[in-house]
N, C-alpha and C positions, 0 to 999 in steps of 0.2 A: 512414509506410510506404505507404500508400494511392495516392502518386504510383508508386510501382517494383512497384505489383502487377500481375498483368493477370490476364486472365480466362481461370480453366482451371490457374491457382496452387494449390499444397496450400498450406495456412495451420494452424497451430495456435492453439486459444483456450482459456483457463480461463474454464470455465463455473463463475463462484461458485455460481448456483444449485442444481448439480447438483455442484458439489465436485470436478468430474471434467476435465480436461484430452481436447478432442478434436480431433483432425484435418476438416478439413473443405478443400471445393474452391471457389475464387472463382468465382462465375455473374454478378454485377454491380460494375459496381464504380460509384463515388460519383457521383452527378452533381447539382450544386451542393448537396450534403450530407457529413457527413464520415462516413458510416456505405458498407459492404460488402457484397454480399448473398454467402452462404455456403449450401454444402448440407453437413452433416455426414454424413461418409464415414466412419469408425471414432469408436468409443468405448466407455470400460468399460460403459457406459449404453448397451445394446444400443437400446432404446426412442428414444434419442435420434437413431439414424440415418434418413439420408433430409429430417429436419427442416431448413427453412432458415429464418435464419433473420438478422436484421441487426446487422452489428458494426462499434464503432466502429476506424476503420483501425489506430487507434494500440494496442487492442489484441488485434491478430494478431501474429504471428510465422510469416515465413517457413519451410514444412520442405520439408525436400531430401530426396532419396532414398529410404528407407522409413520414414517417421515414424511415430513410436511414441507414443500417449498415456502421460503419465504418468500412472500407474494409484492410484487415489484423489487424485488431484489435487496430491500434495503432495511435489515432489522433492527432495533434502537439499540445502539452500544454507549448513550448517554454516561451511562456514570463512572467506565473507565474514561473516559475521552475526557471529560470534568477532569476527573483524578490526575490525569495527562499533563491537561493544556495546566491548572491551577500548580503544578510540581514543578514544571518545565517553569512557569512563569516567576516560582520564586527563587529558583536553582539561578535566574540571569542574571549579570551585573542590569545595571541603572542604565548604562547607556546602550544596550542592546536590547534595551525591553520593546516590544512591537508597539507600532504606534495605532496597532487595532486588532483583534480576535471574537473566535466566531464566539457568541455569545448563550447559544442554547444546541450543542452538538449531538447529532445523531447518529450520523454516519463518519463525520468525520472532523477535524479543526483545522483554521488556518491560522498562521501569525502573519502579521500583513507589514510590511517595508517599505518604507518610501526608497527609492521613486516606486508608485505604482506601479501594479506587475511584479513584484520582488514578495514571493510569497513562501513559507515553510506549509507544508502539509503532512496530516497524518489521517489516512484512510482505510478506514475499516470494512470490512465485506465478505458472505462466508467464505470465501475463498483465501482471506488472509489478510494481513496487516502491512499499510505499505508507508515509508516514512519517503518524501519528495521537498527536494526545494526546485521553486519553477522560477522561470525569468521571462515574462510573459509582460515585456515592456512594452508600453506603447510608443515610444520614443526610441525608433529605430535606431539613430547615433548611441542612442547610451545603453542598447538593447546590444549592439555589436561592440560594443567597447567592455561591457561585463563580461559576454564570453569568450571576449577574448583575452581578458586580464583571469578568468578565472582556469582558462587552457592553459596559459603559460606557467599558472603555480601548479600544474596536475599533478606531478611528482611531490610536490608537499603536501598538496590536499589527500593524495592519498596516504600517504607516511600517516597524516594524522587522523582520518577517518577510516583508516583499513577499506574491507571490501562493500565499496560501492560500484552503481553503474552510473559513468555519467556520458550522460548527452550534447554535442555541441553542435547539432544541428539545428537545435531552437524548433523543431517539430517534431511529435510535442514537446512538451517546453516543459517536460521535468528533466531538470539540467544534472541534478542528480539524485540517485535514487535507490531505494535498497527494499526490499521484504522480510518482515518479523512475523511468522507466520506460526498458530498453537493448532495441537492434535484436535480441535471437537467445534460444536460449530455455536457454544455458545460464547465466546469471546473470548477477549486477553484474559490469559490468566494474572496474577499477582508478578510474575517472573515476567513476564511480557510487557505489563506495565513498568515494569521498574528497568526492561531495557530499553523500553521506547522512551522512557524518561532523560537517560541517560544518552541514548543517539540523537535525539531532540536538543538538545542542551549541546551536544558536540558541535552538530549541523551548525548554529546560531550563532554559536560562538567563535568555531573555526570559520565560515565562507562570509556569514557576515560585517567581518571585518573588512574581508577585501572590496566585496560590492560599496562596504561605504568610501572606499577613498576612490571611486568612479566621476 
């Protein structure tokens, strides 16, 4: 987005750290960098106006007209999430099917794995769409024994999931993790569903095998 913006654009960004969704106006824009300069012009975070401050292009979202912070940062993306978790769920073999999921999603879905802690997530927010598997054991021995059986296949797990980022620091504890992120701030489009479908069902299929023989 960062080539179609110019300077004097209203833009929206979800600020994780502040959980809030705010409007803000382009004052620079990149130059041989891939970050924005912004001033924040509304927000439920009165504190936070006037602040400027640097974002990366990719995520901003264009606003038109009179934009509105989403207020607590979190707007209902129910009915792709549904379409999501219910595709992903019949795309699985039998023995990969989670032994729990989230049941009424807003924000976001998890598939749950035993051992507890062994979870897939997919997280929506305006700022973008993030697909995470975490390993947030409570069982320290088998919490060090997963990452480190899933370091030593790193070179296959990539081969077969291409570009992700993974973590073996276990803090936090998305072990690995990737961004499917659309041009506008009303959600997944149809393309975006259909590849979060798709990396969802990779995830589950490819890492969950290995955690199972833990």
């Amino acid at each position: 987005m960062g080539d179609s913006l110019q300077v004097g654009d209203l833009v929206e960004y979800y600020a994780d750290k502040h959980k809030v969704t705010v409007v803000g106006e382009v004052i620079e824009l990149p130059d041989g960098h891939k970050h924005v300069k912004i001033r924040v012009l509304k927000s439920p975070l009165p504190k936070l106006e006037d602040q400027e401050w640097f974002i990366g292009h990719r995520k901003l979202l264009k606003a038109g007209g009179d934009p509105q912070p989403h207020l607590g940062g979190q707007p209902d993306y129910s009915e792709a999430l549904l379409e999501i978790r219910d595709r992903v769920l019949r795309e699985l073999p039998w023995d990969l099917q989670p032994v729990g999921y989230t049941k009424r999603p807003r924000h976001r879905i998890c598939l749950a794995y035993d051992p507890v802690g062994v979870a897939y997530y997919v997280h929506v927010s305006p700022k973008g769409l993030v697909l995470k598997l975490t390993l947030n054991l409570e069982d320290d021995e088998k919490k060090t024994a997963a990452y480190a059986t899933l370091q030593a296949k790193e070179d296959a797990l990539r081969a077969a999931l291409g570009e992700v980022c993974f973590n073996w620091a276990g803090n936090p504890s998305r072990t690995v993790c990737e961004e499917i992120t659309w041009p506008g701030e009303e959600g997944p489009r149809p393309a975006d569903i259909d590849r979060t479908v798709e990396r969802l069902t990779l995830y589950v299929n490819t890492l969950q095998p290995v955690i199972n023989e833990i």
